[in-house]
C-alpha positions in Angstrom: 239.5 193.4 155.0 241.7 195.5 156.8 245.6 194.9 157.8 246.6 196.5 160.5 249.8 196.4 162.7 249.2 194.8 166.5 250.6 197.4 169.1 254.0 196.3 170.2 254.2 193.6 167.9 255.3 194.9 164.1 256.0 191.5 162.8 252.8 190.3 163.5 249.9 190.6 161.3 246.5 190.7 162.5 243.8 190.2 160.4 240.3 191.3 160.8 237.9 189.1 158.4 234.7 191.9 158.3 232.5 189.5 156.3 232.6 185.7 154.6 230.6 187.0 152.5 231.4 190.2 151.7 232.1 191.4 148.0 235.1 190.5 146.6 235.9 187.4 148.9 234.2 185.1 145.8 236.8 186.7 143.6 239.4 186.1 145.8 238.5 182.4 146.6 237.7 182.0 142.5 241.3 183.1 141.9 242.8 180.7 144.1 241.1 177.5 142.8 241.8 179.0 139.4 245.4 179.2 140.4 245.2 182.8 139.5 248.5 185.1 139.7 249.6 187.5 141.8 250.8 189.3 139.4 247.3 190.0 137.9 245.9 191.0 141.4 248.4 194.1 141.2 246.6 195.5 138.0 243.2 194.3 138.8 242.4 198.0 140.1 243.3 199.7 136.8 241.8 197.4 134.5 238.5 197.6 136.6 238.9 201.7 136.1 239.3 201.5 132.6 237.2 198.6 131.7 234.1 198.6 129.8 233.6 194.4 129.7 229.8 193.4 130.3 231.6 190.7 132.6 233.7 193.6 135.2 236.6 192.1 136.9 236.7 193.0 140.7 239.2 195.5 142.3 241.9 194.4 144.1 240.8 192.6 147.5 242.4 193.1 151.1 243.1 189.7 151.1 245.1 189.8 147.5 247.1 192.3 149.0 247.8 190.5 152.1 248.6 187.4 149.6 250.9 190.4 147.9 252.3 191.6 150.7 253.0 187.8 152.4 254.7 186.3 149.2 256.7 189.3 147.5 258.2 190.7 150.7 260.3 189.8 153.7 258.6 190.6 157.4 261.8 193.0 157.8 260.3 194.8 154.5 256.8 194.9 155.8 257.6 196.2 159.2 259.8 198.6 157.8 257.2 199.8 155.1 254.3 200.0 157.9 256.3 202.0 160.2 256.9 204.6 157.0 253.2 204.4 156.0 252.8 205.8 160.0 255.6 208.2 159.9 253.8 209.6 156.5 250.5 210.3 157.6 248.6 213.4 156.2 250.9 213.8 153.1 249.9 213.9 149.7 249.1 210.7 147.9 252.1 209.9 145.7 254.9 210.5 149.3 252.0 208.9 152.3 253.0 205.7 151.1 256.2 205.5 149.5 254.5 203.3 146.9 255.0 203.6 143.3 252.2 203.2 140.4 252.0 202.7 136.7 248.9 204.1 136.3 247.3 207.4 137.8 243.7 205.0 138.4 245.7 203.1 140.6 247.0 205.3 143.1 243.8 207.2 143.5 241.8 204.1 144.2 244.5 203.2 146.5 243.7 206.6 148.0 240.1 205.8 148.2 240.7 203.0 150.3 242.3 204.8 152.9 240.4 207.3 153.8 237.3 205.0 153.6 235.5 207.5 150.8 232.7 205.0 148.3 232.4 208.1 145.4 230.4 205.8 143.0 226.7 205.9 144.4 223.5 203.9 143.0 220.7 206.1 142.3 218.3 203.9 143.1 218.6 202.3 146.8 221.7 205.0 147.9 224.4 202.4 148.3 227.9 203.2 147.5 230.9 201.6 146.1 234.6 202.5 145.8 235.0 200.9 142.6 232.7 201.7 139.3 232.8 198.0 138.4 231.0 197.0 141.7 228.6 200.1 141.2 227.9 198.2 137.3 227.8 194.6 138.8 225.2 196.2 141.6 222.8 197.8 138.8 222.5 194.1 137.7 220.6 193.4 140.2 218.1 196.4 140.0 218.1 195.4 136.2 217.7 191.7 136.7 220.5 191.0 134.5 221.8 187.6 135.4 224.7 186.8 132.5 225.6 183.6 134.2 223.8 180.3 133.3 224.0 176.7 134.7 223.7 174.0 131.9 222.2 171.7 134.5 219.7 173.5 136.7 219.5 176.7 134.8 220.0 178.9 137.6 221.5 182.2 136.8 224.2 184.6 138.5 225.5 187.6 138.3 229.3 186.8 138.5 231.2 183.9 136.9 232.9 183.1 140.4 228.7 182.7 141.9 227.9 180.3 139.0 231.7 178.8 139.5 230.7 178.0 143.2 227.3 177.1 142.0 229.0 174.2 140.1 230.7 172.8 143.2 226.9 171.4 144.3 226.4 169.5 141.2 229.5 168.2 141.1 229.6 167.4 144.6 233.1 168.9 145.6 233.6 170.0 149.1 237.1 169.9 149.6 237.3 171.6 153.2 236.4 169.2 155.7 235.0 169.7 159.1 237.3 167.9 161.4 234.9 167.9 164.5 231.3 166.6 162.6 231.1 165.2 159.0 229.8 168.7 157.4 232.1 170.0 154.7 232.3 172.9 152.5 232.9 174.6 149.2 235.3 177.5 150.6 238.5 177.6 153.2 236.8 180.7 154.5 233.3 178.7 154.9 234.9 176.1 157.2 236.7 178.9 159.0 233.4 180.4 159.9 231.7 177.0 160.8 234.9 176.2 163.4 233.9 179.2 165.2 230.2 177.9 166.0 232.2 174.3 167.6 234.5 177.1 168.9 231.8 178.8 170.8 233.3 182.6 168.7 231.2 185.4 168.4 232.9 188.2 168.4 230.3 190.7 166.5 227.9 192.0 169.6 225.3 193.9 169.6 225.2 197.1 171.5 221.6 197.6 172.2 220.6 194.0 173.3 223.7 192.2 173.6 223.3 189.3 170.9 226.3 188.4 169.3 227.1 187.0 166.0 229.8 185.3 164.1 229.4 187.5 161.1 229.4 191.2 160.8 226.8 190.7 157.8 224.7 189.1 160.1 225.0 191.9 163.0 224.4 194.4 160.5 221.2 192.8 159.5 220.3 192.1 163.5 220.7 196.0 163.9 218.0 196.6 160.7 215.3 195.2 163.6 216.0 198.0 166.1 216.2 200.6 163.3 213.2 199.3 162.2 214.6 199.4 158.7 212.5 196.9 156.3 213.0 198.5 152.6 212.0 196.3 150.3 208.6 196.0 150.7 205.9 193.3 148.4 203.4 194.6 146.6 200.8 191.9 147.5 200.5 191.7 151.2 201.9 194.1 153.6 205.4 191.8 154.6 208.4 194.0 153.8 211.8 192.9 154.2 215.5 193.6 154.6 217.2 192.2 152.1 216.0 191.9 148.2 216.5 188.8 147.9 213.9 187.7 150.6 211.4 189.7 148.8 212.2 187.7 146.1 212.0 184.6 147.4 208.3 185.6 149.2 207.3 186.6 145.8 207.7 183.0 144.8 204.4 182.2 147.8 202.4 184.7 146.0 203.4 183.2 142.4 203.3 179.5 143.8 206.7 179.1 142.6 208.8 175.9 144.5 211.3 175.1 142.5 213.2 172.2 144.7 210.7 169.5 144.2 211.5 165.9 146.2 212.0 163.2 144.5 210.4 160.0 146.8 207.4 162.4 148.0 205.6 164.9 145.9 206.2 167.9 148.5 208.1 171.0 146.7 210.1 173.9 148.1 210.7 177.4 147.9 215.1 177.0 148.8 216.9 174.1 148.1 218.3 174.2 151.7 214.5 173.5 152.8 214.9 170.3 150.1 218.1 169.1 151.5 216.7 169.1 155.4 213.0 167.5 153.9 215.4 164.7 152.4 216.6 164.2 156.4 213.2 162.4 157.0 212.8 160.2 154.4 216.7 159.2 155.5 216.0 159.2 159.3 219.0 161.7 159.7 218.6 163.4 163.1 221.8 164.5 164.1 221.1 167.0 166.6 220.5 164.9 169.7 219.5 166.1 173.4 221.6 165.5 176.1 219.3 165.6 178.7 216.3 163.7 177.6 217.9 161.8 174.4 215.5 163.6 171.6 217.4 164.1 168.1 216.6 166.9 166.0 217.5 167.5 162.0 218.7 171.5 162.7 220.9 172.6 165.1 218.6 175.2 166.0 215.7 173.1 166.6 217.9 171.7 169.5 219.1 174.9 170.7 215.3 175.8 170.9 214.5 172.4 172.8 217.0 172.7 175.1 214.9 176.3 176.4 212.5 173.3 177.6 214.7 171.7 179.6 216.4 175.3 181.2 212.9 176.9 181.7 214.2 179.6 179.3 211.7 181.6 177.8 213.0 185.1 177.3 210.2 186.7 175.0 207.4 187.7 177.0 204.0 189.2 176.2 203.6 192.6 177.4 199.1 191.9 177.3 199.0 188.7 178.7 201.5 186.4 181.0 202.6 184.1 178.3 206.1 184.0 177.4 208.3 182.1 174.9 211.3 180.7 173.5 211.4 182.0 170.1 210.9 185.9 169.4 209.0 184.9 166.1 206.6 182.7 168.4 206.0 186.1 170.2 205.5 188.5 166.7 203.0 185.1 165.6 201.4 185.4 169.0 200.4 189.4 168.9 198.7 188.6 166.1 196.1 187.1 168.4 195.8 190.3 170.2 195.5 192.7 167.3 192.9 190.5 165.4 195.5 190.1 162.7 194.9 187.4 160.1 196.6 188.1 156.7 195.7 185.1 155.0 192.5 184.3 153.5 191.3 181.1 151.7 189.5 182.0 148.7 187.2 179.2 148.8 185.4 179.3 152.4 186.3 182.7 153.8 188.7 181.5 157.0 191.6 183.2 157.6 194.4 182.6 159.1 197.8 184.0 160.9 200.4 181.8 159.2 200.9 181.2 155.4 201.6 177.7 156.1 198.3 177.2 158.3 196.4 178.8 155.2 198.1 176.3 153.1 197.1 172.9 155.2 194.1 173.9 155.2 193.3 173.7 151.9 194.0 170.4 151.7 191.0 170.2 153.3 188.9 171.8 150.1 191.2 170.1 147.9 191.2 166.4 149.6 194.9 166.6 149.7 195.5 163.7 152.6 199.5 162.7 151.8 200.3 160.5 154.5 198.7 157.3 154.9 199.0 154.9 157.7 200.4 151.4 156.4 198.5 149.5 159.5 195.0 150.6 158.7 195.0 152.7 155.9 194.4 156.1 157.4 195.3 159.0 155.9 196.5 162.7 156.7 197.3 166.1 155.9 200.5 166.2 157.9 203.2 164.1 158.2 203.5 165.4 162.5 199.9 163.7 162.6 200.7 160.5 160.8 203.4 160.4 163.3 201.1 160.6 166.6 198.9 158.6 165.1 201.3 155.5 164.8 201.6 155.5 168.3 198.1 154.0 169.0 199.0 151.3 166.7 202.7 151.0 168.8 200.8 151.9 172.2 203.1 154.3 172.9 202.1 157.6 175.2 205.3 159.1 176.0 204.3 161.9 177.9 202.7 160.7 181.4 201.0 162.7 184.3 203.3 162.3 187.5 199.6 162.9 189.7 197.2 160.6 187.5 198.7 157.3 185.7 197.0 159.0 182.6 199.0 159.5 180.0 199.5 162.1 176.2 200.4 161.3 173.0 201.3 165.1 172.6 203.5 167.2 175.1 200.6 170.0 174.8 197.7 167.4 175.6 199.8 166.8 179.0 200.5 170.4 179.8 196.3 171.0 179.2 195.7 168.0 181.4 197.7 169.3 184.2 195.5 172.4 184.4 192.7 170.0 185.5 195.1 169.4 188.7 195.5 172.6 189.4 192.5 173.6 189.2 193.0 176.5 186.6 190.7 177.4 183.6 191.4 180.5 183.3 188.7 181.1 180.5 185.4 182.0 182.2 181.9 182.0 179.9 180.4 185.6 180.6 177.1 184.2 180.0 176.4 180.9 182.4 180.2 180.8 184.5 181.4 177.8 183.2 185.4 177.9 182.4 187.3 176.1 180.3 191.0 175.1 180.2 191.3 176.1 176.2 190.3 179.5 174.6 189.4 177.8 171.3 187.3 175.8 173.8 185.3 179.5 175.3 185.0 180.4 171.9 183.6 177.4 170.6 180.8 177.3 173.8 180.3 180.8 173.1 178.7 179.3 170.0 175.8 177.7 171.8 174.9 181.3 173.6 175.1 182.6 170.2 173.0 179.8 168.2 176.2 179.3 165.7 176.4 176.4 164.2 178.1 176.9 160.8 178.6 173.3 158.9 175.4 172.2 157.7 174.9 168.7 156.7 173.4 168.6 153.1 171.7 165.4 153.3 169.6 166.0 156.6 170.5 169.8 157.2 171.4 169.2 160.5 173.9 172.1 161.5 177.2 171.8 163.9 179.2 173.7 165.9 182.8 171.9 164.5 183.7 171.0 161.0 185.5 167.8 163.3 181.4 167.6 164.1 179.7 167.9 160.4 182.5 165.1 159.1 181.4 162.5 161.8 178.2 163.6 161.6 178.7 162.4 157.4 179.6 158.7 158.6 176.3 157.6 159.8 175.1 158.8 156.1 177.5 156.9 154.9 177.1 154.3 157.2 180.9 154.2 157.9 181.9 152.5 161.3 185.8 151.9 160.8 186.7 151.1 164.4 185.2 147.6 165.1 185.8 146.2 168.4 187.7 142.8 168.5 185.7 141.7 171.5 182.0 141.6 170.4 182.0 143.2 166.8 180.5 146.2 167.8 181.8 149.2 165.2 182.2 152.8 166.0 182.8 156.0 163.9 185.3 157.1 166.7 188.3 155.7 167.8 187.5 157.6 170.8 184.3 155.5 171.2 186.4 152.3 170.8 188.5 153.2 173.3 185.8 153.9 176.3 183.6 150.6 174.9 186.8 148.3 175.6 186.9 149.8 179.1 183.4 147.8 179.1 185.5 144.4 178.6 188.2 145.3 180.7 185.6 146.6 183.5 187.9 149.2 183.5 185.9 151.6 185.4 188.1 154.3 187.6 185.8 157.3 188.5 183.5 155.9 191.3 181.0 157.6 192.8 181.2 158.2 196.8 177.3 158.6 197.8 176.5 155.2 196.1 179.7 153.6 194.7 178.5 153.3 191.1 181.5 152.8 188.9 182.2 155.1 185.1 184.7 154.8 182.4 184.3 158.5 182.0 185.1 161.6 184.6 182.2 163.1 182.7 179.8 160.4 183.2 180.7 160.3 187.1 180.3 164.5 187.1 176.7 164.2 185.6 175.8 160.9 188.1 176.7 163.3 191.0 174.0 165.8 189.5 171.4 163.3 190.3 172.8 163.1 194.2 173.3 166.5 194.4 169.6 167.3 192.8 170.8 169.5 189.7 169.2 169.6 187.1 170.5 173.3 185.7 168.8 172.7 181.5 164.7 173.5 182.4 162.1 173.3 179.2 160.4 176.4 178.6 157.4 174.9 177.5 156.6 172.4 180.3 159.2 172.9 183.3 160.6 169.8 183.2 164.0 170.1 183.6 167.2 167.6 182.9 170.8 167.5 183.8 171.9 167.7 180.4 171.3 170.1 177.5 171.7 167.4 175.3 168.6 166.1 177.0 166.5 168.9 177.0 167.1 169.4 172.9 166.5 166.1 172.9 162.8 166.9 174.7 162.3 170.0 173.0 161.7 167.8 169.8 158.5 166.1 171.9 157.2 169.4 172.0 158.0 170.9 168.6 156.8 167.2 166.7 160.3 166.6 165.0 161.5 163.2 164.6 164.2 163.6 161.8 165.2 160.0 161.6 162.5 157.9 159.7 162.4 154.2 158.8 162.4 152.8 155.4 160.7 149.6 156.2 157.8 150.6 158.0 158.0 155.0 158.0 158.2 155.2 161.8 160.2 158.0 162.9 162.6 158.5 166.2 163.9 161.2 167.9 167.5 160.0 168.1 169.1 158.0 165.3 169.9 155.6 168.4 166.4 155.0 168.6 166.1 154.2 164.8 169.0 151.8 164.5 167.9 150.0 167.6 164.4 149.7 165.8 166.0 148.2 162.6 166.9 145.3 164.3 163.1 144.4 164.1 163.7 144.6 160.6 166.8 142.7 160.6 166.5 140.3 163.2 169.9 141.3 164.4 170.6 140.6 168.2 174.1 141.0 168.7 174.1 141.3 172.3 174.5 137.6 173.5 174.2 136.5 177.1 177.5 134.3 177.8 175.3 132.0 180.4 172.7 130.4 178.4 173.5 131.7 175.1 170.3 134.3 174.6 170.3 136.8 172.3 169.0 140.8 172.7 168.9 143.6 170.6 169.7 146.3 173.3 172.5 145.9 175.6 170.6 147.2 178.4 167.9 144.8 177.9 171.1 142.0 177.7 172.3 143.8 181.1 168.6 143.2 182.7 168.4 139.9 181.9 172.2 138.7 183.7 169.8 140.0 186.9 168.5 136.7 186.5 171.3 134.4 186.3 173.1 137.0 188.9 169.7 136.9 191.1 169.8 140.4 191.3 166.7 142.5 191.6 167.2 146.0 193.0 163.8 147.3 192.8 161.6 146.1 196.5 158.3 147.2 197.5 158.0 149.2 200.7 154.7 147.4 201.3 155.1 143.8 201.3 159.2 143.5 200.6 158.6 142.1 197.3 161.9 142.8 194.7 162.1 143.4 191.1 164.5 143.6 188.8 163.1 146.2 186.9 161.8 149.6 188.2 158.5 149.4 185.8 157.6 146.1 187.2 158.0 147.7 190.6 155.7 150.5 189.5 153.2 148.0 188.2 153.2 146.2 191.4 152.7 149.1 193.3 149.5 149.7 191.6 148.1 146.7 192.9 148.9 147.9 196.1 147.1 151.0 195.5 144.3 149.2 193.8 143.8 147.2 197.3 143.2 150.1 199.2 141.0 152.2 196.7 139.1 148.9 197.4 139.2 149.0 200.8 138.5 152.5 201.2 135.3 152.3 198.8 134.1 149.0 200.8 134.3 150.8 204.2 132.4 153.7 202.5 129.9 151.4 201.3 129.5 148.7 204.4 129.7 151.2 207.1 126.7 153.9 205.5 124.9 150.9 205.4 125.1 149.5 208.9 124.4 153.3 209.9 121.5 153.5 208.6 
């Protein structure tokens, strides 16, 4: 800390803090609680000289001397003595100043702090000190010497002040209060700093891109990223850092180390400062609340961030593609995409991944880790962010809602996809066939069925999918597990998905309608693929045969007619189907199950369509006529069969007029 006299003004003082947490300023603040002397601050530089205590006591501190200077003197003294440390300038030591010494040590580190020189150098990382003491109590840290021990959490330090703060936590003392929000801190200094983000001060800027800070510390660091400078590099992936102490604490990923464990859920942490925001959920604190749109938020920063949303800011743009974003770390994260960079690899399956923490969800997966469970229906998940979304089917709630459509998102993303459909833009086009897609995880995965990928094999049937999502429905009808059962007519579905379109059945909820015919779907698919049939499309042709069929679906479907597979057998009577449809339909032979009940005259059916057929009757219906004689059927086979007859009359005809009229010729 520097004193220096303001231009015009010698009996003010102003007072330039460099750092909060610079070295020294622990001392100083150590002293104070301790009700330490100023008497002792005077000799501190000679005992540090002479010293040869394991434990080094610090040098004296700019802000001891200002202490000194403030308490001891009057401010006629102190201007006078300033003005004569001026008038002095370029002398030799013992006359510059005019200030008298016991010890030689003393007035040649006062020297040293003049002209700015650091003589005591560490031969290891090139960082200099004025002092030997700090040059010892720096080596400490190269030698991981730690002297200082807490009895309760056995955390070490290197200094007596650190593990003097340290205390403060367990002990709960905060004695500096904030008096704009509730926070409140250890150190006067601490809350001096904090006033200045309520205050809006930043007066450390930096020259090459204009960010300021509130800390010099914290500018020196900013400038490390456009030096480049990253010297502490780990050994075990290619991440290097600026300061040691970040190394250390990514060691702790590699070593699996997480030493803040919470105490209501079993989830750990690497800093304690992670702990103490986790604990926020489980209390509900979100004190960070949106002004514009009412969303709270547990960091300051996470609001700051949110608020980009709401003032279209998105400074960090990508120089290969058009997509820009908030954060600058969403922008390093995103050009790993474009340089095929995945550091981390799961051991067990081979995937890889950008993040650590996406690495880290997923093996859940392998290990069947599912933490958070759904109290209304027993559902569990790997994230807490999907437990969340998923309580809002229970609650009904869709918050984010298309302003064209009266659709509406669970997720914020899932609207911003949607919307592409209105504007017409997928900008990811399939090389192969033309089609585009809005995603380009969705290209990637259709590129799989050019390709013939289907990685996740089933191990009871061998059936192979493109999706993992895929392979673990697939597992259900193994397992025979249905969980969504609609309330309606007891039908169960392995999709909640599923659910959702049947109910549309009950509700005659059907929006897409067609405009050659007026035929009614649930689904915007379903009405895409009727318009095939108008349009005469039928793009999926059999190689074998020629036949050819609107969807692919169907033509693997065919290609099993050709090839003789008919994977789903069964066990009652060994007849085998095509689709599992098929087979489950067939077991209600077995089973005598009709669940599809006709609401008229209380008739049962095993099929709905044959349930749909038969309310033709009661609905006098039949949609099938005969061009010949205007006879109607309800269904199209009947009309075929009658037909025949038709034919049959005139293949009679025709053979009787053969017949009758050779004869009567001859």
């Amino acid at each position: 800390m520097k004193v220096e006299e303001l231009e015009g003004f010698p009996d003010i003082l102003q007072i330039k803090i460099e750092d909060e947490y610079s070295f020294g300023l622990e001392e100083e603040e150590s002293d104070q609680l301790n009700g330490g002397s100023i008497e002792s601050t005077r000799e501190t530089a000679a005992t540090c000289q002479n010293s040869s205590d394991t434990h080094p006591q610090d040098p004296p501190t700019e802000a001891s001397k200002r202490s000194f200077y403030k308490q001891d003197k009057p401010n006629n003294e102190m201007f006078a003595e300033n003005n004569f440390h001026k008038s002095h300038k370029g002398k030799k030591a013992d006359q510059t100043y005019g200030k008298s010494f016991t010890q030689s040590s003393t007035r040649k580190s006062h020297v040293i702090i003049d002209t700015g020189e650091h003589p005591h150098k560490c031969t290891i990382c090139g960082k200099s000190f004025i002092y030997s003491c700090h040059l010892k109590t720096h080596m400490m840290i190269h030698n991981g010497e730690r002297p200082f021990k807490c009895s309760s959490c056995g955390k070490s330090f290197i200094r007596s002040s650190q593990l003097k703060t340290h205390m403060m936590i367990h002990n709960v003392e905060r004695p500096y209060k904030c008096t704009i929000c509730v926070k409140s801190f250890v150190y006067s200094s601490h809350l001096k700093t904090h006033m200045m983000i309520h205050n809006g001060e930043r007066p450390f800027k930096c020259t090459s891109c204009g960010k300021s800070f509130i800390r010099s510390s914290q500018l020196k660091t900013h400038m490390m990223i456009h030096n480049v400078e990253r010297p502490y590099k780990c050994t075990s992936c290619v991440k290097s850092f600026i300061y040691s102490s970040l190394l250390k604490t990514h060691m702790m990923i590699h070593n699996g180390e997480r030493p803040y464990k919470c105490t209501i859920c079993v989830k750990s942490f690497v800093y304690s400062s992670h702990l103490k925001t986790h604990m926020m959920i489980h209390n509900e604190e979100r004190p960070f609340k949106c002004s514009s749109c009412g969303k709270s938020f547990i960091r300051s920063s996470q609001l700051k961030t949110h608020m980009m949303i709401h003032n279209v800011e998105r400074p960090y743009k990508c120089t290969i593609c058009v997509k820009s974003f908030v954060c600058s770390s969403h922008l390093k994260t995103h050009m790993m995409i474009h340089n095929g960079e995945r550091p981390f690899k799961c051991t067990s399956c081979g995937k890889s991944f950008i993040r650590s923490t996406d690495l880290k969800t997923h093996m859940m997966i392998h290990n069947g880790e599912r933490p958070y469970k759904c109290t209304s229906c027993g559902k569990s998940f790997i994230r807490s962010s999907d437990l969340k979304t998923h309580m809002n089917i229970h609650n009904g709630e869709r918050l984010y809602k298309c302003t064209v459509c009266t659709k509406s998102f669970n997720w914020s993303s899932s609207l911003k996809t949607h919307m592409k459909i209105h504007n017409g833009e997928p900008p990811y086009k399939c090389t192969v066939c033309g089609k585009s897609f809005i995603r380009s995880s969705d290209l990637k995965t259709h590129m799989m069925i050019h390709n013939g990928e289907r990685p996740y094999k089933c191990t009871v049937c061998g059936k192979s999918f493109i999706r993992s999502s895929d392979l673990k429905t697939h597992i259900k009808i193994h397992n025979a597990e249905r969980p969504y059962k609609c309330t309606v007519c007891g039908k169960s579905f392995i999709r909640s998905s599923d659910l959702k379109t049947h109910m549309m059945i009950h509700n005659d909820d059907r929006p897409y309608k067609c405009t050659v015919c007026g035929k009614k779907f649930n689904l915007s698919c379903h009405l895409k693929t009727h318009m095939m049939i108008h349009n005469g499309e039928r793009p999926y042709e059999c190689t074998s045969c020629g036949k050819s069929f609107i969807r692919s679906f169907d033509l693997k479907t065919h290609m099993m007619i050709h090839n003789g597979e008919r994977p789903y057998k069964c066990t009652s009577c060994g007849k085998s189907f095509i689709r599992s449809t098929d087979l489950k339909t067939h077991m209600r032979i077995h089973n005598g199950e009709r669940p599809y009940k006709c609401t008229v005259c209380g008739k049962n059916f095993n099929h709905p369509c044959r349930l749909k057929t038969h309310m033709m009757i009661h609905n006098g219906e039949r949609p099938y006529k005969c061009t010949v004689c205007g006879k109607s059927f309800i269904r199209s086979v009947s009309l075929k069969l009658h037909m025949m007859i038709h034919k049959k009359l005139r293949f009679n005809w025709f053979i009787n007029s053969i017949t009758f009229g050779g004869v009567s010729q001859s």
